[in-house]
Phi, psi and omega in degrees: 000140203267146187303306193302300168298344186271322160278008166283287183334291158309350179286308184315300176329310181279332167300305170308285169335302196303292157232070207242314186282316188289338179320322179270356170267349171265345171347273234247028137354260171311318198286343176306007195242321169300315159329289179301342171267337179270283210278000205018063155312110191286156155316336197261320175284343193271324174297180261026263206305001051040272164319344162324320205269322167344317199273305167308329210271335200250340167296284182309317184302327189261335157296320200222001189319319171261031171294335190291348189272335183285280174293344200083085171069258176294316200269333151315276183293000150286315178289023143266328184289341164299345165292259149350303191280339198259353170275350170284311177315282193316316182331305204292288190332133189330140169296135176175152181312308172291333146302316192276001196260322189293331190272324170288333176297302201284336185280340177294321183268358184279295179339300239264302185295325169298001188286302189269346181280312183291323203292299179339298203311306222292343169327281180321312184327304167308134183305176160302133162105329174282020200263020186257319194266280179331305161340294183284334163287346174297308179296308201309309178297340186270280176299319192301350172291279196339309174318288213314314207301324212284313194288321176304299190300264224308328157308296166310324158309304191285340187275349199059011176257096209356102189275348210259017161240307196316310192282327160357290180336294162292350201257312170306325175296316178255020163233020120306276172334304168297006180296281188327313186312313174315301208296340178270309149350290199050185191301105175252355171262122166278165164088178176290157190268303173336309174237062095265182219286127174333124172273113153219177190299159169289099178259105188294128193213199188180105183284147204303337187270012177265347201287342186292322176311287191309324183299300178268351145293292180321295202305317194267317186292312199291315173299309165308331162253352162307316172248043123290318174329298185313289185303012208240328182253321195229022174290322164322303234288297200304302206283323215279305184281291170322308174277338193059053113242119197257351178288128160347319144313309182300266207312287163344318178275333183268338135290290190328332222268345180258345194261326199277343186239015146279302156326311187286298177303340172282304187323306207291328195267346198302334198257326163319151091026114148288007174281331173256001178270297175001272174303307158346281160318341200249333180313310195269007155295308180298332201268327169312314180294342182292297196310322172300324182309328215258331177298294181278357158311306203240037171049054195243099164308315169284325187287308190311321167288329185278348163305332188270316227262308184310320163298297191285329181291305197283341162285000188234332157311283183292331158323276230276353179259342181287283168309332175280338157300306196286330168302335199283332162313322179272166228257115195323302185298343179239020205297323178302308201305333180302313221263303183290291188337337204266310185316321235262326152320297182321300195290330179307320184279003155267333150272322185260348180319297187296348180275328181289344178283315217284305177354306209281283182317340184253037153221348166231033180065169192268327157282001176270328191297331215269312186305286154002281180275355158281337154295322163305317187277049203221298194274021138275335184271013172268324155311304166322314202285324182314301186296317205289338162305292181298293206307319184271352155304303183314316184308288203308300201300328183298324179285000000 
């Protein structure tokens, strides 16, 4: 096999792993309605168990987030798939509250070593001159897992075929695979471990000359993934009492469909300025939270999708110009730490928005709850729009 080819192959290896692993953190998405008929999960416990995974994903970020620059790569992301395999195992086990929390944590802890780890690998893999297109299979594999786990499950779910085990099944059968996908990957950090860079927890910060950056990236970033959150813990919910549909697919497909135009909006945005995708990202957060508001006003199933498409391209917009900005501000040397720090915002903002909707939702209903949290994101990406504004008024009078 010719060198060109053999590192497109390891590359392809290592993406597949990459989703193969996020694939198991959205399973059980569409399945939260099954959940709730077995368990009678109130609104406020199923946003739990859903932040549950939040709680692994921000552990592991903060625990171990550079272990892969210590140890290496491979050796990481096998204890995420281990991770991964052992949150499919609890999954398989009789349904009960303390399982789906167990499960959700350890699928939280796979996420979290696979972020910064896999991204590395499929980075390096790449020849000199590829590193825009290595990006872009980083992301793809990363949200297209995220996609991929609600549309498997809901398919199966809609098939009736024990839904609330198969995909487990199926999700432990690839990461089998993805065992394999490493071991064809292979290694990319060299040299002795003794001289490389020191392993220690991620202590979050954020140095001054990065913070003019760090605000409307965090502030734009927050907003955008409280509603990926949302469609991720209470969307089943949202479609099922509010919309009157309930089939299992639709809340799969319909999740899959903000994770898939996430992808699209980082794609689309890649060749830009993050000085100019931003404020962009930030219009089209408000024109989503609007399409969402007018959606459950008026029971409307096309508004509500084209909110998720409009939501999800402008949160995936603003993710990849948001972190790239914030890298290009900071100081080489502390340029990982900044970046996780930025994640660890991110996850915060996926977890606790939803757990205050289902909070909301079980004491004023779920569409004032719903309601609710599109406003908070609407005024944070108006506040972003805000900073990003002001900052550049400030440029232009200084030039």
């Amino acid at each position: 096999m010719s060198h060109e080819h053999a590192w497109r192959w390891r590359l392809a290896a290592a993406a597949f792993a990459f989703w193969a692993t996020m694939l198991g953190t959205t399973l059980p998405t569409p399945l939260y309605g099954l959940y709730t008929q077995r368990l009678g999960l109130s609104a406020l416990l199923q946003t739990t168990v859903f932040a549950a995974y939040a709680v692994g994903v921000i552990a592991a970020l903060v625990v171990a987030g550079q272990a892969s620059d210590r140890f290496g790569r491979r050796p990481v992301l096998a204890v995420g798939l281990g991770f991964a395999a052992a949150s499919a195992v609890v999954f398989l086990l009789p349904a009960s509250v303390p399982g789906l929390l167990t499960g959700r944590v350890l699928s939280g802890i796979s996420a979290g070593l696979f972020t910064g780890a896999a991204t590395a690998l499929v980075s390096e893999l790449a020849p000199q001159g590829s590193a825009r297109a290595a990006s872009l299979v980083a992301t793809a594999a990363n949200i297209g897992g995220l996609g991929s786990g609600p549309l498997l499950a809901g398919v199966v779910a809609q098939l009736g075929w024990a839904p609330l085990v198969l995909p487990y099944a199926l999700h432990l059968a690839l990461l089998v695979l993805a065992a394999g996908a490493l071991a064809v990957a292979g290694e990319t950090v060299a040299g002795p471990v003794e001289q490389r860079p020191p392993w220690r927890p991620l202590r979050p910060a954020v140095p001054s000359q990065a913070r003019a950056a760090f605000l409307p990236a965090a502030v734009s970033g927050f907003a955008g993934f409280a509603c990926l959150g949302l469609y991720s813990a209470a969307e089943p919910r949202v479609l099922g009492q509010l919309l009157g549909i309930g089939a299992p697919l639709a809340a799969g497909a319909v999740a899959a469909l903000i994770f898939a135009a996430s992808v699209g909006g980082q794609a689309a945005t890649a060749r830009l300025a993050p000085a100019r995708v931003l404020p962009a990202g930030c219009v089209a957060l408000l024109v989503g939270t609007a399409l969402l508001a007018a959606s459950l006003e008026l029971v409307s199933l096309p508004l509500l999708l084209l909110a998720t498409v409009v939501l999800g391209g402008a949160q995936g917009a603003c993710f990849r110009a948001g972190v790239a900005e914030v890298g290009a501000a900071s100081p080489p040397q502390r340029r990982a730490e900044v970046v996780s720090t930025l994640f660890v915002v991110f996850y915060v903002a996926i977890s606790v928005p939803v757990v205050g909707v289902g909070a909301l939702a079980d004491a004023a209903g779920l569409r004032v709850a719903v309601l609710a949290l599109a406003g908070l994101a609407g005024a944070l990406a108006a506040a972003a729009l805000a900073v990003l504004l002001l900052r550049r008024r400030s440029t232009a009078t200084r030039g």
